[in-house]
C-alpha positions as CSV (number, residue, x, y, z in Angstrom):
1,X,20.5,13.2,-8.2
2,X,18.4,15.4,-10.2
3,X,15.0,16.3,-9.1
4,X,13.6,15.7,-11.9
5,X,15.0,12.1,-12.0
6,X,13.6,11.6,-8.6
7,X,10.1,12.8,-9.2
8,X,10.0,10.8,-12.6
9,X,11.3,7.4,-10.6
10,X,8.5,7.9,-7.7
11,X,5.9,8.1,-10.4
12,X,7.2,5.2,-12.2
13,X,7.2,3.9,-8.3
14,X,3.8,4.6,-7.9
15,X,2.7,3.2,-11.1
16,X,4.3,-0.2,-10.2
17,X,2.6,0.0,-7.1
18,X,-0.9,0.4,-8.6
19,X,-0.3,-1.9,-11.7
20,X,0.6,-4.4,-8.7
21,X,-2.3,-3.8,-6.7
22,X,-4.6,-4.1,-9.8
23,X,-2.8,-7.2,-10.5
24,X,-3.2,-8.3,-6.8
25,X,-7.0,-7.2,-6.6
26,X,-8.7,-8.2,-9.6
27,X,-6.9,-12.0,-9.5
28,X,-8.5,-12.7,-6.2
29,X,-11.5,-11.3,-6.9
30,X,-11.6,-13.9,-10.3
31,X,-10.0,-16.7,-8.5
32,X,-12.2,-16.5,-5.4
33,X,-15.4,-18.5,-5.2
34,X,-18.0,-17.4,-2.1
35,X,-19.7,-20.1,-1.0
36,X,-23.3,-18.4,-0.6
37,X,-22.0,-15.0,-1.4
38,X,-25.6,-13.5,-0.5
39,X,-26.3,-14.8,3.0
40,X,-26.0,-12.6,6.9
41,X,-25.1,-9.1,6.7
42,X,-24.6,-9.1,2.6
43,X,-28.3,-10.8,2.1
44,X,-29.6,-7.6,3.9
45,X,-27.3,-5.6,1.7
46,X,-28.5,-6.9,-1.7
47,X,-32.4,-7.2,-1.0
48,X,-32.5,-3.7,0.2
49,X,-30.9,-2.7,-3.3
50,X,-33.2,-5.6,-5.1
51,X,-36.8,-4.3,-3.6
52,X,-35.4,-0.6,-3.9
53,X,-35.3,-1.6,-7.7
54,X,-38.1,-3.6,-8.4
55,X,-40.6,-2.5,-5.9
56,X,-39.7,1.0,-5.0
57,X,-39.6,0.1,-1.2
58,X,-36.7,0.5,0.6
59,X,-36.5,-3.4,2.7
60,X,-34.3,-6.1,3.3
61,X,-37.3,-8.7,3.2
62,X,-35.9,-11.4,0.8
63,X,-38.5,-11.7,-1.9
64,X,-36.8,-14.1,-4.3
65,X,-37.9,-15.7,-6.2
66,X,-40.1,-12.6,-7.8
67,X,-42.9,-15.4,-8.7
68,X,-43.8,-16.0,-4.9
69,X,-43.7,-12.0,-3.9
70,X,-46.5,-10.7,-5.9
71,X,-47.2,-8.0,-3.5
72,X,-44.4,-5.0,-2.2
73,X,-42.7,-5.8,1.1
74,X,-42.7,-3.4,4.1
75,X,-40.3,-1.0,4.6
76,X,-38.0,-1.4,7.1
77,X,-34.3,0.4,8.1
78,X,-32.2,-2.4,9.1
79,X,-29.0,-1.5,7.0
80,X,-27.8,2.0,6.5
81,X,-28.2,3.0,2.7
82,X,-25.2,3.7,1.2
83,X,-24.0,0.2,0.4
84,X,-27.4,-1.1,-1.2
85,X,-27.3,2.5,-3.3
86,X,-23.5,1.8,-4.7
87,X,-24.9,-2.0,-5.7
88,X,-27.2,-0.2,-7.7
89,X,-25.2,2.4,-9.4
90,X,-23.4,-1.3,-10.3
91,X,-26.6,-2.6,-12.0
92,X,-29.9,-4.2,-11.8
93,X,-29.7,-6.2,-8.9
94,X,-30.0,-10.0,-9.4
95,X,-29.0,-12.7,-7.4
96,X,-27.0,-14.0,-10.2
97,X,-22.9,-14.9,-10.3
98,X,-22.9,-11.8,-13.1
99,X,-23.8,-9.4,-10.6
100,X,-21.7,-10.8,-8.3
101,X,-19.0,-10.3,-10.7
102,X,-20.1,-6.9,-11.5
103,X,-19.8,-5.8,-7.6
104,X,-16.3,-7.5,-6.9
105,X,-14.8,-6.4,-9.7
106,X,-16.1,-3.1,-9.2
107,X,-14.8,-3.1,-5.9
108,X,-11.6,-4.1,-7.1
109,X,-11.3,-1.3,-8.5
110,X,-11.8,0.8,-5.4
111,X,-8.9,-1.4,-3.9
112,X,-6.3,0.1,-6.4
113,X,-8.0,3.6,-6.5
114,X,-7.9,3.3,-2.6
115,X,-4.0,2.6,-2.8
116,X,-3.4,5.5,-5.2
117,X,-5.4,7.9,-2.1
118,X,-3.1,6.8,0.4
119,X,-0.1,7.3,-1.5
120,X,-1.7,11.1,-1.7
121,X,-2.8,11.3,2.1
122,X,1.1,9.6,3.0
123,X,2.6,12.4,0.2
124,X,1.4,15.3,2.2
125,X,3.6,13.8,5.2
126,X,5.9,11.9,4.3
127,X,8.8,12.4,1.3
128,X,7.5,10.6,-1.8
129,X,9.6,7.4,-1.8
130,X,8.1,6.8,1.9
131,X,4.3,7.5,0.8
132,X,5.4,5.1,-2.1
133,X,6.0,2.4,1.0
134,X,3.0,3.6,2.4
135,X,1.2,2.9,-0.5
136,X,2.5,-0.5,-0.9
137,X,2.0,-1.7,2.6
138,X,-1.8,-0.8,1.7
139,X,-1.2,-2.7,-1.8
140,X,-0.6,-5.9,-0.3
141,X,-2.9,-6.2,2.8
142,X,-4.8,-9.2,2.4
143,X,-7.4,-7.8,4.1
144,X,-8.3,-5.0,1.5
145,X,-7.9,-7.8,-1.3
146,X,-10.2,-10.2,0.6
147,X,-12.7,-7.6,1.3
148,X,-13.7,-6.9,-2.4
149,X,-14.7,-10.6,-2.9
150,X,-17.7,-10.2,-0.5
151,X,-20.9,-8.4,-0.8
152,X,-19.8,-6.2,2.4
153,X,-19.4,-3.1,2.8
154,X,-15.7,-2.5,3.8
155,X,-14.0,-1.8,0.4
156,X,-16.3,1.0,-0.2
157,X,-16.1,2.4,3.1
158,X,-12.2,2.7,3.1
159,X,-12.2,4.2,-0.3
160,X,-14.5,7.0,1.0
161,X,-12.6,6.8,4.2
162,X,-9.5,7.5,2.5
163,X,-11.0,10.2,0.0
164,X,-12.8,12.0,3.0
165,X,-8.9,12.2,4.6
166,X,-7.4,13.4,1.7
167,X,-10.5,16.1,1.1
168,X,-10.1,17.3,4.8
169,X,-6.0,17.7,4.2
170,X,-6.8,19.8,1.0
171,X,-9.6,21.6,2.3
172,X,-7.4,22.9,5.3
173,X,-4.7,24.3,1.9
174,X,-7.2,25.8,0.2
175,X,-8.4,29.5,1.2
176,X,-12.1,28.6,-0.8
177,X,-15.2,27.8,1.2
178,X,-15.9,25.1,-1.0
179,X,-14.3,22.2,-0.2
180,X,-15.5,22.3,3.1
181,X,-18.8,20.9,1.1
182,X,-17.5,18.5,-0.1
183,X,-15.7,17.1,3.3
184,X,-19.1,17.3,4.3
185,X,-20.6,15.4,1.6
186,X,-17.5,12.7,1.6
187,X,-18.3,12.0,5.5
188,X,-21.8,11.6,5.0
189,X,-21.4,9.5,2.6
190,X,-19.1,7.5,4.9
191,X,-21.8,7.6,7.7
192,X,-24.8,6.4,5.0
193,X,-22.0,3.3,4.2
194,X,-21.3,2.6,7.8
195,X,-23.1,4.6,10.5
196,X,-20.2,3.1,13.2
């Protein structure tokens, strides 16, 4: 066969796989109801994003409603800062379901862009129609389509998980200095999501 042919099918492979994994991603995120979506570890999450945005103080104090928390809370460093800083870039925080939505389907998103980084990492190892199973094994695992339902940080932590990888795998191609910033930065960024 060609290899022309080849490379043109593992592309229109690899489309199939993300059209799938969008498909996969963003229907459970719709069809899933949370009962309590902000309660335990995803409270802490979203009031340390609410009070850095309406108070300026950096807390995981619950001060809902606003009415009845007329005065800052205290600072306090019980969650890492990453996660409550990507539910920002996502919007005014509100504990309302259209935030919610905003965040899931937001982290839908990263699902499918998280697929397409593993099919890269798996391409640098593996022949393409293998990374293409590589990528489809991630496609389907019910736990990365499960994960973008909750306020939690694990969706964005694999997607900078994954993009750290792939940055370390180019970085160690490329003969620039660089890169090697932005491994750095792609880790730290992992460590701000989840310090473990």
């Amino acid at each position: 066969i060609d290899p022309r042919v080849r490379r043109i099918a593992s592309y229109l492979a690899l489309l199939s796989i993300l059209l799938f994994s969008a498909f996969i991603q963003f229907t459970v995120v719709a069809r899933t109801e949370v009962e309590a979506p902000f309660r335990a570890d995803s409270r802490e999450y979203f009031f340390s994003a609410y009070n850095l945005d309406h108070y300026g103080v950096y807390s995981s104090t619950v001060t809902w409603p606003p009415e009845k928390h007329l005065q800052p809370p205290v600072p306090d460093s019980a969650r890492t800062p990453g996660y409550p800083l990507f539910l920002l870039l996502v919007g005014h925080p509100q504990p309302t379901l259209d935030f919610l939505r905003r965040v899931t389907f937001t982290q839908a998103a990263l699902g499918v862009l998280s697929v397409w980084l593993m099919y890269l990492i798996a391409a640098r190892f593996l022949r393409r129609r293998w990374a293409c199973v590589a990528a489809l094994l991630t496609a389907i695992s019910p736990h990365l389509a499960v994960s973008s339902t909750y306020v939690l940080t694990e969706t964005l932590f694999f997607f900078l998980l994954l993009a750290s990888i792939l940055g370390v795998l180019l970085a160690i191609e490329s003969p620039r200095r660089w890169p090697c910033l932005a491994i750095g930065l792609l880790w730290g960024l992992c460590s701000l999501v989840r310090s473990t």
